[in-house]
Residue, then its C-alpha position, 0 to 999 in steps of 0.5 A: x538019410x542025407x537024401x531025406x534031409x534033402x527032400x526035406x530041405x525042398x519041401x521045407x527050405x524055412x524049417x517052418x514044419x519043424x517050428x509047427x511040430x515043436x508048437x503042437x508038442x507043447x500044446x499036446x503036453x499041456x492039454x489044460x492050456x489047449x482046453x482053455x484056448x478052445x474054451x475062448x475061441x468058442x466064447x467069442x463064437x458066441x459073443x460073435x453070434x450074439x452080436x451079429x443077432x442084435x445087430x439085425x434087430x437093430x440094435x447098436x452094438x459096437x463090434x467085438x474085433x476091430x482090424x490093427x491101426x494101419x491095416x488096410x484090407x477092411x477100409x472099404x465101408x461095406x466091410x461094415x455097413x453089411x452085416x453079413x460082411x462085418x460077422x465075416x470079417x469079425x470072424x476072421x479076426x478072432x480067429x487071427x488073434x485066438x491062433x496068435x493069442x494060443x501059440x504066445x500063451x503055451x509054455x515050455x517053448x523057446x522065445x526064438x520058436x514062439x516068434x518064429x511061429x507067430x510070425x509063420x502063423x500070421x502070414x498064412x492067416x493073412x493069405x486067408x484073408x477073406x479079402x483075398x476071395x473074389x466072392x466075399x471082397x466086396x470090391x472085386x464083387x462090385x467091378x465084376x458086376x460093373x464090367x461083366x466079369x471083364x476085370x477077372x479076365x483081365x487078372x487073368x492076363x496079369x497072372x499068366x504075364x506075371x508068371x512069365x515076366x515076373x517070376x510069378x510074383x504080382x507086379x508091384x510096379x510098371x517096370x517100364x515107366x522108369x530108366x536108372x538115369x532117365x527119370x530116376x536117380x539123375x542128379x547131375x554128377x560125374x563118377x570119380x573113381x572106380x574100382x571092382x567094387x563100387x563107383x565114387x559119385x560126386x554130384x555137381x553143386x547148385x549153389x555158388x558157396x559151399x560148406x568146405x567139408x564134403x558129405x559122403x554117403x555109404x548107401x545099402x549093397x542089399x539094394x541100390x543107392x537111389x533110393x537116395x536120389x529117385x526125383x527131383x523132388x524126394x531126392x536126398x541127394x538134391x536136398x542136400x546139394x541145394x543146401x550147399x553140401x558138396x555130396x558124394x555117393x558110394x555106388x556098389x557094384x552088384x556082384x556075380x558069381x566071380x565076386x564070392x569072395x568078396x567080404x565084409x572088410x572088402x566093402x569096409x575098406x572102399x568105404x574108407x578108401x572113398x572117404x578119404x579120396x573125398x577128402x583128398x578132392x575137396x582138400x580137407x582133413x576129414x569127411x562127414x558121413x552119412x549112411x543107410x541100412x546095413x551101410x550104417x552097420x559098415x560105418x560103424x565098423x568103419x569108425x570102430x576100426x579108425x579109433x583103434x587106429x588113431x586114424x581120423x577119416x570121418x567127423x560127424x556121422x549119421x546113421x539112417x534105419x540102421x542096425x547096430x545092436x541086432x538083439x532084437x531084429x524083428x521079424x526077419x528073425x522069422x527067416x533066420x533058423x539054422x534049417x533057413x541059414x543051411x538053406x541059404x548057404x547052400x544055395x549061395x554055395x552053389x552060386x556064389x551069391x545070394x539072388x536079389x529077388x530072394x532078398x527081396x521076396x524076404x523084405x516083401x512077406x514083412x509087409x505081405x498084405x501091403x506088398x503081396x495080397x493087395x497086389x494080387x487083389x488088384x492085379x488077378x481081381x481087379x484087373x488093374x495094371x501095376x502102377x508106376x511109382x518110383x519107390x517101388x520101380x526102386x523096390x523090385x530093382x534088387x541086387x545080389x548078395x555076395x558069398x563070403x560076405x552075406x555068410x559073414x553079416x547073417x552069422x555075426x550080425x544075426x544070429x550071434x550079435x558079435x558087433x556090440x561085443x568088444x574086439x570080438x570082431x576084427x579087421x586085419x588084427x585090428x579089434x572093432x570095439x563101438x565104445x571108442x567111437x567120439x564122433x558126434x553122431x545123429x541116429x534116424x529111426x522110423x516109427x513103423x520100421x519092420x526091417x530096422x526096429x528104432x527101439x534097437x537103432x536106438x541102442x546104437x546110441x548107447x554103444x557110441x561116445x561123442x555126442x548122440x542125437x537120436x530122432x524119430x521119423x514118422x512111418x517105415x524104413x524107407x517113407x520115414x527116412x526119404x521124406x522131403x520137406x516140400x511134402x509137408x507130411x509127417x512128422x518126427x519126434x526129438x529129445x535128448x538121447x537118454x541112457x535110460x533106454x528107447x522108452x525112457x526117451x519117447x517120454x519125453x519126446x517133443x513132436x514136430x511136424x513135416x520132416x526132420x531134414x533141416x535139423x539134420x542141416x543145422x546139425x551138420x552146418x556146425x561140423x562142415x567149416x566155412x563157405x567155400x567156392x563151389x566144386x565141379x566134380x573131379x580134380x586132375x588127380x580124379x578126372x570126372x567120368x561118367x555122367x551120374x548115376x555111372x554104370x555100376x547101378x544099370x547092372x540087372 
């Protein structure tokens, strides 16, 4: 039994045969409910057909499927100027939505299994796409007409270099446009201190006056910090030192096998540690913060853990795309079975630690037609060579997930949601209780966030006291968050914070255009004192080390 489990365990690591039987159970149980599903998939073969027919008499009728806002795969105008192309491409999407619209509607299954199913069901439907086919895709038809089949032996190129260099992955990005230090992640600071965990950063001022109290930011350790500082100009970092912040940047150490023990108080005590050796540099009695991703789940745990104490450490705090609240954490619930934890334990067992390209692989099938399917279109299809972008440089530049501490986010975080239960969580006896929490704090969510939902980033507001601002930023969990406001793109929305709930707020949201950073500067200008002489990095205490970005984050 226990060698079928593990045979099974290979073949299905996910649980998603498990997921599927469940579905077709539920369906065979109710045969009305299967009758009825078949009855309006062959209705709307009909209509198609109907369609398709007065189309080529000429007529104008409007198409009975239409693609979702943002998706991408049909923009080429061929997919509808052709009229065989648009009854494919119809005939794609009512199949799309009668599997969705079927598994949603058959009763006696679990939310969690109708979720999970969809989720499963959605990204098959999308790998069967017919853009993904060399003879239905209008653009791969096109240029291998154009270069006589050229682009196709160029993809072929591109697979077997991809299977050999890349883990068999399409290659989002050109790996050797950029260098960590060299063209990304090169504002110029000095490391300050180090431990076996992470490196302080303190990054050179670019003003002669400064705010007296410092901004330290505690980045994600699922990916690395500069994202937050890829070039000069969408860096965050430099946005915030050109407008007189003296910042400092946390820079975690990605860990191997001999750190499996390390833990989630681990990383929440060199958070603290760091902030107060910031403080102590810039000689002030506390610091602001300002965290991204799961770094926001870590402050708040941080700031939980202080109040008990009556220890101040951190004043104003900002939290970017970041979960607190994790009822409803999106699709990566799809990933989150109990067959996919055992899966993912087992393997982090045998490692000890949980491998940077598996997480990232997980962040990529949220977003599988833009990070996988169009990439394979234009890499074995088109033949184009992967693009040098620095989002994506930064994307594919994962990291490792400890043991202990991955075990512990995914249980606690995940799947029992233990952070907004008072002292359910404790930290060296110390309960964690969000209520205690007054910090005034400024929340950032981003309308298209598959990792971070701003309906449930927006619920961190109503677990904090202090004063909560909430805003809105336009796109998804990275493009919303880093978007400078030279770029003059986007927009935000701002209301105050309504207790009533997300949907109650987003009514009475005022919308702005560009981005939402110089609110965020007016915001923290109010809680960072006088102007002072600007700071070099490091004090004689805290000598300055190495050039920034340091050498934690070179770590491959």
């Amino acid at each position: 039994m226990d060698d079928d489990k593990t045979f099974m365990d290979l073949l299905d690591p996910l649980g998603i045969g498990k997921t599927t039987a469940a579905v077709w159970q539920a369906m065979l149980s109710d045969p009305e409910h299967l009758v009825r599903s078949q009855q309006r998939l062959a209705t709307a073969w009909v209509d198609l057909l109907q369609n398709v027919s007065q189309r080529a008499f000429g007529d104008d009728v409007k198409p009975l499927a239409k693609p979702e806002k943002g998706d991408k795969r049909f923009e080429d105008p061929r997919w509808n100027e052709i009229p065989a192309l648009d009854a494919l491409k119809q005939a794609y999407l009512i199949a799309t939505d009668a599997v969705l619209n079927s598994i949603s509607e058959t009763s006696g299954l679990e939310p969690t299994t109708v979720k999970r199913a969809r989720f499963f069901a959605k990204r098959f439907a999308d790998a069967m796409s017919p853009t993904n086919f060399a003879f239905f895709n209008p653009l791969v038809i096109e240029e291998t007409l154009r270069t006589g089949g050229e682009n196709l032996a160029k993809g072929m190129r591109n697979l077997l270099a991809d299977m050999e260099e890349n883990g068999g992955r399409p290659a989002l990005v050109d790996k050797s446009a950029f260098t960590v230090g060299g063209n990304v992640g090169i504002s110029p600071g000095n490391v300050v201190y180090r431990n076996a965990l992470c490196e302080l950063i303190q990054y050179a001022p670019s003003t002669e006056k400064v705010y007296a109290k410092p901004v330290v930011i505690i980045p994600p350790w699922i990916n690395k910090f500069y994202i937050l500082d890829l070039q000069p100009n969408n860096s965050f970092v430099r946005g915030l030192v050109d407008n007189g912040y003296t910042t400092f940047m946390i820079s975690w150490r990605n860990p191997d096998a001999s750190m499996r023990e390390t833990t989630m108080r681990d990383y929440l005590m060199q958070a603290i540690a760091c902030a107060r050796i910031a403080a102590e540099i810039c000689g002030t009695a506390d610091v602001n913060l300002t965290a991204y991703c799961i770094g926001g789940t870590l402050a708040a745990m941080a700031l939980a853990y202080l109040a008990k104490k009556g220890e101040r450490v951190f004043d104003g705090a900002t939290f970017l795309a970041s979960l607190i609240d994790f009822k409803d954490a999106g699709e990566i619930d799809a990933f989150l079975s109990e067959d996919a934890l055992a899966y993912i334990e087992k393997k982090m067992g045998e490692r000890g630690y949980l491998e940077g390209a598996e997480m990232s692989d997980t962040f990529n099938m949220l977003r599988d037609n833009d990070l996988i399917w169009s990439v394979a279109v234009n890499r074995y299809l088109l033949g184009k060579d992967a693009p040098a972008f620095d989002l994506l440089y930064w994307n594919r530049d994962s990291t490792r997930m400890p043991e202990a501490m991955h075990r512990y986010y995914l249980r606690n975080m995940y799947v029992e949601n233990n952070l907004v239960k008072p002292d359910v969580l404790e930290v060296d006896g110390v309960g964690i209780d969000l209520h205690r929490i007054e910090n005034d704090t400024y929340v950032v969510a981003t309308l298209e966030d598959h990792i971070a939902p701003w309906r449930s980033v927006y619920r961190a507001g109503e677990l904090f006291g202090g004063d909560v601002q909430f805003r809105l930023g336009h796109s998804g969990h990275i493009a919303g968050i880093v978007n400078p406001p030279e770029k003059k793109k986007g927009s935000w929305l701002s209301a105050p914070f309504d207790p009533q709930g997300p949907e109650a707020w987003l009514k009475s949201a005022q919308k702005h255009e560009g981005s939402w950073w110089p609110d965020w500067y007016a915001w923290l200008a109010k809680r960072s004192g006088a102007w002072v002489d600007a700071r070099t990095p490091g004090t004689e205490k805290y000598p300055a080390q190495e050039a920034a970005p340091g050498t934690y984050v070179l770590a491959k």
